[in-house]
C-alpha positions as CSV (number, residue, x, y, z in Angstrom):
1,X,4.9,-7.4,49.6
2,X,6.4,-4.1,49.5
3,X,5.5,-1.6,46.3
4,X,8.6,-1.6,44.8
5,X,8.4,-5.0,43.6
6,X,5.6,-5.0,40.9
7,X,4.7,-7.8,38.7
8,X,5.0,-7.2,35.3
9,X,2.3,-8.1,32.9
10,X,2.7,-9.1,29.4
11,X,3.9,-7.2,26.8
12,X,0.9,-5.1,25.3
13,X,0.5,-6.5,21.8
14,X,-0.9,-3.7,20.0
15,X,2.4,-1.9,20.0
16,X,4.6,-4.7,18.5
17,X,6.2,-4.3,15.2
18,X,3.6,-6.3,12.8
19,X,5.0,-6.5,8.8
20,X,1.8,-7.3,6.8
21,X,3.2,-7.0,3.2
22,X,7.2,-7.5,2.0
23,X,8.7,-7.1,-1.4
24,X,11.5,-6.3,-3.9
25,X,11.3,-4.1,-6.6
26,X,13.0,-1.5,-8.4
27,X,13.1,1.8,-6.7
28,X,11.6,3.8,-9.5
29,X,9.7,3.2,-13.0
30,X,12.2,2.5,-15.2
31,X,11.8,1.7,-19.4
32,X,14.8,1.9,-21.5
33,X,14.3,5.1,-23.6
34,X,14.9,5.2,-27.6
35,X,17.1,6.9,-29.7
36,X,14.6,10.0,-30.6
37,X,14.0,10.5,-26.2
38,X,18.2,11.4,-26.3
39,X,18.0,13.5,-29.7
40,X,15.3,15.2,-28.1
41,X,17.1,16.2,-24.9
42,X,20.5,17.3,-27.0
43,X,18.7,19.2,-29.6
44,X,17.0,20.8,-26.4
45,X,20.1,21.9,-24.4
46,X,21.7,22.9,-27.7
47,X,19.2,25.9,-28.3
48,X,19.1,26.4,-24.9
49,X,23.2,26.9,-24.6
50,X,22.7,29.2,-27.5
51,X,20.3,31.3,-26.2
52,X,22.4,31.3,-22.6
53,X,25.9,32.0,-25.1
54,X,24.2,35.0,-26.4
55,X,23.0,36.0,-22.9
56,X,26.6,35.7,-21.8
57,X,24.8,33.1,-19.1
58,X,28.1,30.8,-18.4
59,X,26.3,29.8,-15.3
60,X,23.1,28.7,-16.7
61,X,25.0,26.8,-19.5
62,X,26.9,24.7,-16.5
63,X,23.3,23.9,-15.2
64,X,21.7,22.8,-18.1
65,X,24.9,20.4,-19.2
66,X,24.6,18.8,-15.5
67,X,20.7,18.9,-16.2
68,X,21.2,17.0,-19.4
69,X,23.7,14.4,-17.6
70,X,20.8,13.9,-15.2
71,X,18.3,12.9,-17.9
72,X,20.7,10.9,-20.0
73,X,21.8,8.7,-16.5
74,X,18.2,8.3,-15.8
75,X,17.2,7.2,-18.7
76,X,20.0,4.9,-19.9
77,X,21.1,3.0,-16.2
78,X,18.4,0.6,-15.0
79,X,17.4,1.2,-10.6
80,X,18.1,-0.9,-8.3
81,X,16.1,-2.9,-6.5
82,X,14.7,-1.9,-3.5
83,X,13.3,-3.5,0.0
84,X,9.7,-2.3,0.7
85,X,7.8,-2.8,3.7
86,X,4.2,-2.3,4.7
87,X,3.8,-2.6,9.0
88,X,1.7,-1.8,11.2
89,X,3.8,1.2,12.2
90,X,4.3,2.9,8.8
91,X,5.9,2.3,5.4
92,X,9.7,1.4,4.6
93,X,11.6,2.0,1.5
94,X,15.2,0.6,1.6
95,X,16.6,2.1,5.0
96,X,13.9,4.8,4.8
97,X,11.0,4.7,7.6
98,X,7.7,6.6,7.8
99,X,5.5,6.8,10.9
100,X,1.4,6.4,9.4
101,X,0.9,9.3,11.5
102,X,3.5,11.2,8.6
103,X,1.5,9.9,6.0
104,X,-1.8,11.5,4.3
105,X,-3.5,9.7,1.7
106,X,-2.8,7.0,-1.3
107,X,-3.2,6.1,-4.5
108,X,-2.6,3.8,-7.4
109,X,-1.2,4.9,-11.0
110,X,0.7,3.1,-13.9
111,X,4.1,4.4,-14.7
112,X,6.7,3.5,-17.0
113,X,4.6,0.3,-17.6
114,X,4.5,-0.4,-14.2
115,X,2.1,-0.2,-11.4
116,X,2.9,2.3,-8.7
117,X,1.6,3.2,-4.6
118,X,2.1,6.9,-4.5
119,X,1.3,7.9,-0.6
120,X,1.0,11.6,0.0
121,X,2.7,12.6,2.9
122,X,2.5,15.7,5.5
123,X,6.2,16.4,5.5
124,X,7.9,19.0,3.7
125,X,10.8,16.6,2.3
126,X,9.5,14.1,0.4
127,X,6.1,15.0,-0.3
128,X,4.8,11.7,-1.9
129,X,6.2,8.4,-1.4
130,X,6.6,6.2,-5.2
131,X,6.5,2.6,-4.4
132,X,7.3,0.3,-7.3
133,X,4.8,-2.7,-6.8
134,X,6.4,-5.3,-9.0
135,X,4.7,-8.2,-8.6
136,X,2.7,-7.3,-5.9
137,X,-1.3,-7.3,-6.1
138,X,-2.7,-4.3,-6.4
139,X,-5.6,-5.4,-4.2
140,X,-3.2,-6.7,-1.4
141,X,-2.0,-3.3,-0.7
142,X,-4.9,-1.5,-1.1
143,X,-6.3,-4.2,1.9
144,X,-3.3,-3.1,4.4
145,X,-2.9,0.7,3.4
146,X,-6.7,1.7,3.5
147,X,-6.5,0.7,7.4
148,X,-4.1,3.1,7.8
149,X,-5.2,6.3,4.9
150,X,-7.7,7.1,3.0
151,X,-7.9,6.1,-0.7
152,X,-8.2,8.3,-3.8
153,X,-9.6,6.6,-6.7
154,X,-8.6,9.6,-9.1
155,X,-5.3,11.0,-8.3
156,X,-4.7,14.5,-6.8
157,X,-2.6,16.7,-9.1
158,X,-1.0,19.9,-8.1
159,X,-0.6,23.0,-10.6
160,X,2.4,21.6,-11.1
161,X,1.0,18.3,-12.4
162,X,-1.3,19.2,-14.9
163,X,1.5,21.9,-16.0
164,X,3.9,18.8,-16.3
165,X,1.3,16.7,-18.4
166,X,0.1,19.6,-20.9
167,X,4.2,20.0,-21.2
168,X,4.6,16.1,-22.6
169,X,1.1,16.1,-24.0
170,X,2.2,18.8,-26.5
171,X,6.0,18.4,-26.5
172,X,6.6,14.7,-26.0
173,X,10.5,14.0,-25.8
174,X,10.2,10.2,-27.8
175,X,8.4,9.5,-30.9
176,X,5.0,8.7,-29.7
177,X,4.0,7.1,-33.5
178,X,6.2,3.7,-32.4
């Protein structure tokens, strides 16, 4: 038989596409904010506009209007849900893919009410992945993802982070005595 005809074997099965865990959820923590949350944020920008009026900052006072839009759509308008996808080739959100090889390290937290993957990752844009669990076990994705990246049981925080927490711990934008 001359070379050129070769046999082929089967397909190798370790590089087939292999979806371990599938669900629908919304595609961020979402809890309908209270009256004080949006007094907060206008009484906020107000003294901020003020301070920017008497800088003769017209710029600044543009940014934090479409800042304030942002906050007020955020917290008023429900997400939408969202396809997520845990295979043996990485992680999809909606029509978003990542490789495991782009992926760091995981973790579980509670937001909003909610439980919540977070899955560093080693790109510059995004840096950690938020995946809404709904009713999802914890457990089961802990199973799948910890094949792939290493688990943190206390959650890494940036500068950034503990900045951000010391911010609402002191300043908190709804009436925490609800």
């Amino acid at each position: 038989m001359p070379e050129f005809f070769v046999k082929k074997s089967a397909p190798d099965d370790s590089n087939l596409l292999k979806t371990y865990l599938e669900w629908t959820a919304p595609s961020r923590p979402f809890r309908k904010k209270d009256r004080s949350y949006y007094t907060t944020i206008a009484i906020l920008v107000i003294l901020l506009i003020l301070i920017a009026v008497l800088l003769r900052e017209m710029l600044l006072i543009g940014v934090l209007l479409a800042l304030a839009f942002v906050a007020y759509v955020l917290g008023f308008v429900p997400p939408e849900d969202t396809k997520y996808r845990i295979s043996s080739q990485g992680v999809t959100i909606g029509d978003h893919f990542y490789l495991w090889v782009d992926l760091d390290s995981f973790w579980f937290a509670e937001k909003e009410g909610q439980k919540v993957l977070h899955i560093l990752t080693n790109l510059r844009f995004p840096g950690e992945l938020m995946l809404v669990l709904g009713s999802t076990s914890e457990e089961d994705v802990k199973k799948v993802v910890a094949k792939y990246l290493p688990f943190h049981e206390i959650a890494p925080k940036s500068l950034m982070d503990k900045w951000s927490e010391s911010l609402q711990k002191h300043f908190p934008l709804e009436n925490p005595h609800k």
